[in-house]
MIGU-957549 format. One record per residue (C-alpha): x, y, z. Coordinates in steps of 0.25 Angstrom, whole numbers, plus 5000, padded with zeros to 4 digits. Example, Ala and Ser with C-alpha at 12.3 -4.5 7.8 and 13.67 -1.06 7.14 Angstrom:
BEGIN
    x    y    z
 5049 4982 5031
 5055 4996 5029
***
This chain:
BEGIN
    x    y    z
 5292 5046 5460
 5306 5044 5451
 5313 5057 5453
 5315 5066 5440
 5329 5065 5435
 5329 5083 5436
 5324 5094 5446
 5322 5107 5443
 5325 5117 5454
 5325 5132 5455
 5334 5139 5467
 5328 5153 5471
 5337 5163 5478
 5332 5175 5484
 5333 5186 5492
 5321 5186 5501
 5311 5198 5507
 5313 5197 5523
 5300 5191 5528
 5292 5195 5517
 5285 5185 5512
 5277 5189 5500
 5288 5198 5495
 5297 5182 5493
 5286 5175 5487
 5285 5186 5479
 5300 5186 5476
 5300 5171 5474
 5288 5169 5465
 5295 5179 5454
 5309 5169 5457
 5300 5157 5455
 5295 5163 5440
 5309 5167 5437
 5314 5153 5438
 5306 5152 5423
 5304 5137 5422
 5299 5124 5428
 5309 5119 5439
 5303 5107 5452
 5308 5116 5462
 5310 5129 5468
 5317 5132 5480
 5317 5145 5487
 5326 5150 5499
 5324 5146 5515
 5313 5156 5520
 5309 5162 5507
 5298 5169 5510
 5303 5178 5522
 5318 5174 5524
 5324 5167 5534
 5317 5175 5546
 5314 5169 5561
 5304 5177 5561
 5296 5164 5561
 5280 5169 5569
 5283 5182 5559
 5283 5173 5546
 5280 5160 5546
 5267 5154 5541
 5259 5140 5542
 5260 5129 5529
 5250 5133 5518
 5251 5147 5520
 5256 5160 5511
 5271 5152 5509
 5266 5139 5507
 5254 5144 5495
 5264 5153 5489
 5274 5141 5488
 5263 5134 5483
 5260 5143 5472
 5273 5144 5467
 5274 5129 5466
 5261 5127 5457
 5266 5139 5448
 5279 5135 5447
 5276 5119 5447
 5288 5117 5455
 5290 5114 5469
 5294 5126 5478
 5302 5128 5492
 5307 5136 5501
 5306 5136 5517
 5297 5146 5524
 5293 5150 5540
 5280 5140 5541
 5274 5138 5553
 5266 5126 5560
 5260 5123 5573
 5266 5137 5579
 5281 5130 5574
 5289 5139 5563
 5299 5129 5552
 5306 5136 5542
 5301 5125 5531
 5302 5123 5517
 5291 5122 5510
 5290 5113 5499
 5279 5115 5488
 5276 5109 5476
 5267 5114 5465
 5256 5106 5469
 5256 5115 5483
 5261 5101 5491
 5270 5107 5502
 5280 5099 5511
 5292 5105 5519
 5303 5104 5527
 5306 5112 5541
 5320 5117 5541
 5327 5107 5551
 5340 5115 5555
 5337 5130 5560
 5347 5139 5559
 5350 5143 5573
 5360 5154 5570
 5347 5163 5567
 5339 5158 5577
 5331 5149 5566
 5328 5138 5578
 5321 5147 5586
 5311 5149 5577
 5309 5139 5569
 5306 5123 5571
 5317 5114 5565
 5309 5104 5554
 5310 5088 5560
 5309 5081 5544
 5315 5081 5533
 5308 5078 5520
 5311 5075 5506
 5304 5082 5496
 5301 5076 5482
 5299 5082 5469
 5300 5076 5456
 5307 5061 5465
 5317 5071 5468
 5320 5071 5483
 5323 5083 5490
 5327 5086 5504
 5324 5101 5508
 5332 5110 5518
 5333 5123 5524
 5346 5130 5526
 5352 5127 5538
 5350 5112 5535
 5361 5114 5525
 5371 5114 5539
 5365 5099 5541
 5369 5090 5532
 5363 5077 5540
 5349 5083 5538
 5352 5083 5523
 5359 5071 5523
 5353 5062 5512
 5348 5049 5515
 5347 5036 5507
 5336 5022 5508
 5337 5010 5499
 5347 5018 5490
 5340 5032 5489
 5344 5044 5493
 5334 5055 5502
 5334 5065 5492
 5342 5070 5479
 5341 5085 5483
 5343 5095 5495
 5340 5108 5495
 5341 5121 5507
 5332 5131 5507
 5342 5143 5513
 5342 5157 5517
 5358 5154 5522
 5366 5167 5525
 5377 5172 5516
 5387 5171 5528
 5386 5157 5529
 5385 5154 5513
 5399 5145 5513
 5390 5136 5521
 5380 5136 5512
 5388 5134 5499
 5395 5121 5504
 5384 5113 5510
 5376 5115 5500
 5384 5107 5491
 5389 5097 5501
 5374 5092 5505
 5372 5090 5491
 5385 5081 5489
 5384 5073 5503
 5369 5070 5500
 5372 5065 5485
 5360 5076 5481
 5356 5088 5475
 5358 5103 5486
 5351 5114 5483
 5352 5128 5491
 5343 5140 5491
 5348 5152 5499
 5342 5166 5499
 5349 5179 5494
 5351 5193 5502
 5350 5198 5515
 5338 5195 5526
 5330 5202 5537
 5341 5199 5546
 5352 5205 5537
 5356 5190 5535
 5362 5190 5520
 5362 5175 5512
 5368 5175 5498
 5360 5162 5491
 5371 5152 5484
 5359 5145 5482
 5363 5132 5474
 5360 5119 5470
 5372 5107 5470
 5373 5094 5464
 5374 5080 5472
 5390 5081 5470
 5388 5095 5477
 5391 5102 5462
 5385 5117 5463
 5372 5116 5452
 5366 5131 5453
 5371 5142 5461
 5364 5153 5463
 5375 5164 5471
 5371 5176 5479
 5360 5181 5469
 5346 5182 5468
 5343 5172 5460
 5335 5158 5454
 5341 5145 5450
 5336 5132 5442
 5344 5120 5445
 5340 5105 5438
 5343 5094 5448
 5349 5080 5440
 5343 5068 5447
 5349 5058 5439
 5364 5064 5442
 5360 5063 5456
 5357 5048 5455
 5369 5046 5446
 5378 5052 5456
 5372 5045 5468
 5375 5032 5461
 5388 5034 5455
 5393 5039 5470
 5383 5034 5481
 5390 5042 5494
 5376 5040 5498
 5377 5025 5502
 5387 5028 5511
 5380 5039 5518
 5377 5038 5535
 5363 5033 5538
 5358 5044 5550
 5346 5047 5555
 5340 5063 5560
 5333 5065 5573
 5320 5075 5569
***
């Protein structure tokens, strides 16, 4: 499939309802409607549904249930693909995994590979052992989870026969306001050492564990030039991704023929 020279993208931030559910989808399906035009792809924050809780047994649920439809059912009214990671649970195993879901109801995912230890996240959760590239519209697309944004080898991008993995890397966060520095300048930097497009989602307010996060939700360019920046507010953002300047600039300054070859025990 020849990849379309634009993608359309819409960056939700939000404060979320600790642990409740209905109460986010809720919240999100008025966000999505706000958004007020046709755009390929939604992203929403890590955990949306409850926030980022360990209380994995408490809210997790299987593939195909209440998260999954609703996911689902936005993507068919909205004819865009929707994500966001979620607590799902298989075979008596918890993964905080982001769901991938096009408008078709056609799901994929990717389990978060690096769990942040610092909350315990490892003792709950299992870590993912794959790493997909999604499609849409011949855009390639590598989804990540927050504290994968602290790996830069599990993002490196890789080339064959003079084509690179993917063209755009985006993090699915709930990254606390403390640690936000970190967050502002890998952003940018996995976007201009991978020659591809970074996108960012973080949540907004404080959580069931008095945790505060401030978003800076933003989107940045292949040269690491800040797109779309969202601050610290409640708030939506639409961003239109240029694939022919991406292919210009990789071929006017191919860093990537240079690149380490590596290979990632799973």
């Amino acid at each position: 499939m020849s990849r379309s020279s634009q993608l359309k993208i819409a960056l939700i931030q939000a404060d979320l309802f600790w642990k409740e559910k209905i109460a986010n989808f809720s919240m999100f399906e008025e966000k999505i409607w706000e958004i007020g035009q046709k755009v390929d792809l939604i992203i929403l924050p890590e955990m949306f549904p409850t926030g980022f809780s360990m209380d994995a047994e408490e809210l997790a649920e299987p593939m195909n249930l209440t998260i999954c439809k609703w996911m689902q059912q936005q993507a068919a009214q909205t004819g865009a693909v929707i994500t966001g990671s979620a607590i799902i649970k298989e075979n008596q195993h918890f993964f905080n995994r982001l769901l991938w879901v096009d408008p078709n109801g056609h799901i994929e995912f990717y389990d978060k590979r690096h769990l942040f230890r610092m909350a315990q996240e490892d003792e709950h959760f299992d870590a993912g052992r794959r790493l997909p590239i999604f499609q849409l519209k011949g855009w390639r697309i590598l989804p990540q989870v927050c504290y994968d944004l602290r790996f830069p080898i599990w993002s490196r991008n890789t080339h064959i026969d003079g084509q690179m993995a993917y063209d755009l890397v985006f993090y699915v966060a709930s990254w606390p306001a403390p640690r936000v520095s970190a967050w502002d300048a890998l952003l940018p930097a996995r976007a201009i050492e991978n020659l591809a497009y970074s996108i960012g989602v973080n949540r907004i307010g404080v959580d069931g564990n008095e945790v505060p996060y401030c978003g800076h939700s933003a989107a940045f360019d292949f040269k690491g030039k800040c797109l779309l920046d969202l601050g610290e507010l409640e708030n939506e953002g639409l961003i239109t991704l240029d694939g022919d300047a991406l292919d210009d600039y990789r071929q006017k300054f191919p860093a990537w023929m240079d690149s380490d070859r590596f290979s990632i025990d799973l």
